[in-house]
C-alpha positions, 0 to 999 in steps of 0.5 A: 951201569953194568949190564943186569940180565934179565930175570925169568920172571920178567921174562915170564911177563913179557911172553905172557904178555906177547901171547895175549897180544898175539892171541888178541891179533888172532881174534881180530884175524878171524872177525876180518875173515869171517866178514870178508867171506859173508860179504864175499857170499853176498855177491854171490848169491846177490845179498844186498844186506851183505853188500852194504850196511844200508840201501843207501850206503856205499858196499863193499866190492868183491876185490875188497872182500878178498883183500881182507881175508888175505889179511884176516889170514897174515893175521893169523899167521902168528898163531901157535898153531902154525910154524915158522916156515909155513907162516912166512911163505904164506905171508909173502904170498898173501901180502902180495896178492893185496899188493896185487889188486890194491896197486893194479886199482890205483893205477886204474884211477891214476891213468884211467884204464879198465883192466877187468879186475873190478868185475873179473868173478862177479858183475857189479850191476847195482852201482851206476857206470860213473861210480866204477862198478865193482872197483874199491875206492882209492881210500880203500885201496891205499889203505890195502896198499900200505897193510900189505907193504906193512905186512912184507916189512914185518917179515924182513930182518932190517932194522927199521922194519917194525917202526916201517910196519907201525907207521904203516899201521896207524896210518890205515887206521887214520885213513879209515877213522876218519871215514868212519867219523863221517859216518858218525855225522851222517857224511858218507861221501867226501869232498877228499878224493881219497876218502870217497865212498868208503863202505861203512864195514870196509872202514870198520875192518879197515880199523881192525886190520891196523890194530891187528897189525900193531899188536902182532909182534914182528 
């Protein structure tokens, strides 16, 4: 079949259509951002009700407060508003620092080391010695693991790197339904290691970041 170029009109279709995606993908940046700088505040000013949904919920830590404003903003790195060049180097640089805290918590579970990371800014004080005060769980940080390797994916040129990030994608969203279904049945810790004690909101943006993730177009 001889080649048939591409008509302006669908052309037209398709950036209307890529515009919608990515201005959907900017909405959630900004829902993943907000939440993340309340909870943020939260520990600040020592705010239970921003820490965790519940008195008897698990709360979010600090570290992933910071780590989904990191993404909330590679979200946003799609905007119209923001050129190319900015764009990609701020991207690197925020897709790093979740690759940072996310991989130095995993090799804090897996070898059983205190690095400091976990109460560096502020002291988790409410939750008990046993439970690792102020350090994300090992759920949530692979989830962390694998949006910011998604993310560092998107932004090189090799051939494989969209399926790379979609893949990436539906498997945080995965992760983080099924903690959110416990919740839905009243389970809120796991028998599964990789899903204990996932905070209700983390999973929540967890979801929204994977979704994010699919739409922006890379």
């Amino acid at each position: 079949m001889p080649f048939q170029e591409a008509s302006p009109r669908h052309v037209g279709v398709a950036k209307y259509e890529q515009g919608s995606l990515s201005a959907i993908a900017n909405s959630i940046g900004w829902v993943v951002i907000v939440s993340g700088a309340l909870v943020l505040l939260s520990w600040f000013f020592d705010i239970e009700s921003g820490k965790r949904l519940l008195p008897n919920f698990e709360s979010m830590k600090l570290n992933t407060a910071l780590c989904f404003i990191a993404c909330g903003l590679m979200l946003k790195r799609k905007s119209p508003f923001v050129t190319a060049s900015v764009s990609a180097a701020s991207s690197w640089l925020l897709a790093c620092f979740v690759l940072a805290i996310s991989g130095l918590t995993l090799v804090e579970y897996a070898f059983g080391w205190r690095l400091g990371i976990d109460n560096l800014v502020v002291i988790d004080e409410a939750t008990l010695a046993s439970h690792l005060p102020g350090r994300m769980s090992v759920g949530t940080a692979l989830c962390f693991i694998m949006l910011g390797a998604g993310w560092l994916a998107s932004l090189l040129s090799w051939r494989l790197s969209t399926l790379a990030t979609q893949l990436l994608a539906l498997a945080v969203i995965m992760i983080s339904c099924a903690a959110l279904i416990g919740y839905v049945f009243g389970i809120q810790h796991f028998r599964l290691f990789i899903l204990s004690t996932m905070a209700l909101h983390t999973s929540a943006l967890l979801v929204l970041c994977g979704a994010g993730m699919l739409l922006v177009p890379v």
